[in-house]
Every structure is written in C-alpha cells, then in structure tokens.
C-alpha positions in Angstrom: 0.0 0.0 0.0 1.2 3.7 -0.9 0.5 6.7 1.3 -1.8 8.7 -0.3 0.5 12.1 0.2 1.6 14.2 -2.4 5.1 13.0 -1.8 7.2 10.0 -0.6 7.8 8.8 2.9 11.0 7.9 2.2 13.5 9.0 4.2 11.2 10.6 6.9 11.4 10.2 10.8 9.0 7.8 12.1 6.8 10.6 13.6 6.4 11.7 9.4 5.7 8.4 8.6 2.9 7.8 11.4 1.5 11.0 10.5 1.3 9.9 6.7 -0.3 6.7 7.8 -2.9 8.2 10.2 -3.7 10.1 6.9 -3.5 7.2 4.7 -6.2 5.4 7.1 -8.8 8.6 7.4 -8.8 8.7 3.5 -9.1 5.0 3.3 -11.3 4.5 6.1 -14.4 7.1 5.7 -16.9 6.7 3.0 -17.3 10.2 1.1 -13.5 11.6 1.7 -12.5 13.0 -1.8 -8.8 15.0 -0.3 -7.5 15.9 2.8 -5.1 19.0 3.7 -2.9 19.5 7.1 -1.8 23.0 6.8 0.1 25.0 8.9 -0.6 27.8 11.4 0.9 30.5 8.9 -0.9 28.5 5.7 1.6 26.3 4.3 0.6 23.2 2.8 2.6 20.8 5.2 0.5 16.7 4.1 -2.3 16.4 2.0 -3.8 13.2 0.1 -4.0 12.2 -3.2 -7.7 13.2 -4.6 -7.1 10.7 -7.5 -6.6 7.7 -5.2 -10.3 6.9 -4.2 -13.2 5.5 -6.9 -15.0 8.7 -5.4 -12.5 11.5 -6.0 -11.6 10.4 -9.6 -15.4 10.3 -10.4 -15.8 13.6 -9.1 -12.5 14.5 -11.0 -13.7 12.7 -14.4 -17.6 15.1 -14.2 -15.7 18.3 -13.3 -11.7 18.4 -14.1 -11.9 22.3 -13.6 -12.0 24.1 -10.0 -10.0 23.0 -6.8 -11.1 19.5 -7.0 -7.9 17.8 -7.2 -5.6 20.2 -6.0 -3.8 20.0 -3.1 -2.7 23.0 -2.8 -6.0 25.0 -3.6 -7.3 22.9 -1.0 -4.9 24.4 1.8 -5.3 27.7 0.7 -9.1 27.8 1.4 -8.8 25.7 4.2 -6.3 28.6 5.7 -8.6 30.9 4.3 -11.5 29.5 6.0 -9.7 29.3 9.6 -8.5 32.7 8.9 -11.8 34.0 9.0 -12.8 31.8 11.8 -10.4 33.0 14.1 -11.3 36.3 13.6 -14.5 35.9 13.9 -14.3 34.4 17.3 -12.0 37.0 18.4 -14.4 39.7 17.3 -17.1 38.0 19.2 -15.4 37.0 22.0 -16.4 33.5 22.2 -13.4 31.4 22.5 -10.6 29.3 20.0 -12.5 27.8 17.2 -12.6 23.8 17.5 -14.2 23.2 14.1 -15.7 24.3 10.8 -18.1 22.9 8.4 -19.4 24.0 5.1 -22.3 22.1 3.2 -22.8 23.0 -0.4 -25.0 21.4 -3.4 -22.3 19.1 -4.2 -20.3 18.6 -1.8 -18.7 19.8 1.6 -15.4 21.2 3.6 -14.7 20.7 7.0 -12.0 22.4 9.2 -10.5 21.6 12.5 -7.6 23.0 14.4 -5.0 20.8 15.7 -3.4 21.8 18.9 -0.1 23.8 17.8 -2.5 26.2 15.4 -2.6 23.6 12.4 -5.5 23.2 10.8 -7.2 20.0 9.1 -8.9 20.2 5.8 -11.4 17.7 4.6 -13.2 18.1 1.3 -16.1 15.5 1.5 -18.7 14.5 -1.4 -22.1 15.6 -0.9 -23.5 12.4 -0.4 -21.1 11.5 3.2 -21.6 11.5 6.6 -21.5 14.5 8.3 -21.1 13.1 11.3 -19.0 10.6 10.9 -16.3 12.6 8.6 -15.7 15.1 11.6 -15.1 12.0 14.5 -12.6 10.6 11.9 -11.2 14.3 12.0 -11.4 14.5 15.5 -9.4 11.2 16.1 -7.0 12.2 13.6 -6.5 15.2 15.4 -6.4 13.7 18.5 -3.4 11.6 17.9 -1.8 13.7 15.3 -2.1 16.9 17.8 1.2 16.2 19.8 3.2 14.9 17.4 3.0 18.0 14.8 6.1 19.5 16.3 7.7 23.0 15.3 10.7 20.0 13.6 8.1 17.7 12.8 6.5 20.7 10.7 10.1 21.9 9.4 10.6 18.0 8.0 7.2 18.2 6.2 7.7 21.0 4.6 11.1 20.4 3.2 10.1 17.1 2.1 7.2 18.6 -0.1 9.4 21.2 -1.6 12.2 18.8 -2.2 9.2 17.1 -4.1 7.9 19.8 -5.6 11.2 20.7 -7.3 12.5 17.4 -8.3 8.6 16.7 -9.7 9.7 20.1 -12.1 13.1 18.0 -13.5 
C-alpha cells in the first residue's frame, strides 16, 4: 500500500511516517472523503492526500476536471482561508478558539479543525457523506496527530514537499 500524500515517505522520521499513515487510514477509512489538507498555522501546505486515489474523487475529477477538486494546494489555501476567517471571527465575538468548521454545499462539503499547535485539518467531502461521521474521523486524527506536529516535525514536512515539488519540475 502507498500513502496517499503528495510526496514519498521515504527517508522521513518515524513521527512523518505515522503522520502519513494516520492520513493514509482517514482517507481509506471514511466513505465520502474525496482529499485531505494538514496545513500549517501561517498556511503552508505541510500533508495532503491524493484526490485521484479513491473511486469517489476520480469520479468527481472525471464530471468536473476544472476548479480545486484535485488540487492540493487550492485545498490548503481555502482551508487557511477559512480558519483565517474563523479566528477572527471568534476574536471579534469574544467566544473562545474555534474547534471546528463545516461547510455544506450542493455538491459537496469542507470541514476544518484545528489541531493543537495552530494547524488546521482540511477535509473536502462529497455531498453524499456522513456528516457526522467525517468530523469523529477528523477529531481522532487530530487527537493523535495533535502532539506529534512538532515546530521540527512541521520543518521535516515541509522540506520534504518542496524537495518534491522541485524534483517533480526536473
């Protein structure tokens, strides 16, 4: 089995490689997941899935190529976006740190939760899942993904995608 993550666990601590696999299993393990972002507390794209790995995404893919189904990193920049907006929003109305976010639309929907350090989860789900059952996946992932996102552990990510990135452009 590959990890679903837009690049390679090779050479990655063990903490990068549990991370990718607690990743690998939400995308594998809940009906309706089409992509998933981790993104960082300044916005940087820092994990994400593969949107053309599940029978779902790639028929979503195949009846709409155009738009950010499918991309990664259009996915983390609303998903910042989003908790951008959030925070501030709670800050104006004084009513606390904001634990989650959920949008439904016609055809499908985006959940966002923070993760302890300020990192924020992304889920883009089709319109037909479970609501409910998307955001307890999130919240588990979060739960045991929360203490290992480091300040080094986030540093390691983020080199590995941009080594990616630029040997992907060779």
């Amino acid at each position: 089995m590959t990890a679903p993550s837009t690049f390679g666990t090779f050479g990655l601590s063990s903490e990068a490689r549990n991370l990718h696999w607690l990743l690998t299993n939400l995308v594998e393990e809940v009906p309706g997941i089409q992509s998933v972002a981790v993104v960082s507390s300044d916005g940087l794209l820092l994990l994400s899935s593969d949107p053309g790995r599940n029978a779902a995404a790639r028929e979503a893919l195949a009846a709409r190529p155009t738009g950010p189904r499918g991309s990664s990193a259009d996915l983390a920049t609303v998903v910042s976006g989003i908790g951008s907006l959030t925070i501030g929003t709670a800050k104006l109305m004084e009513f606390g740190a904001v634990k989650h976010t959920m949008v439904a639309m016609d055809e499908g929907s985006l959940f966002v939760m923070s993760i302890s350090d300020g990192s924020l989860l992304g889920v883009h789900g089709s319109a037909d899942c479970d609501m409910s059952v998307v955001a307890y996946h999130m919240a588990l992932f979060v739960g045991r993904a929360g203490h290992v996102l480091t300040p080094e552990l986030r540093s390691e990510l983020r080199q590995s995608l941009e080594a990616e990135s630029t040997e992907s452009i060779r």
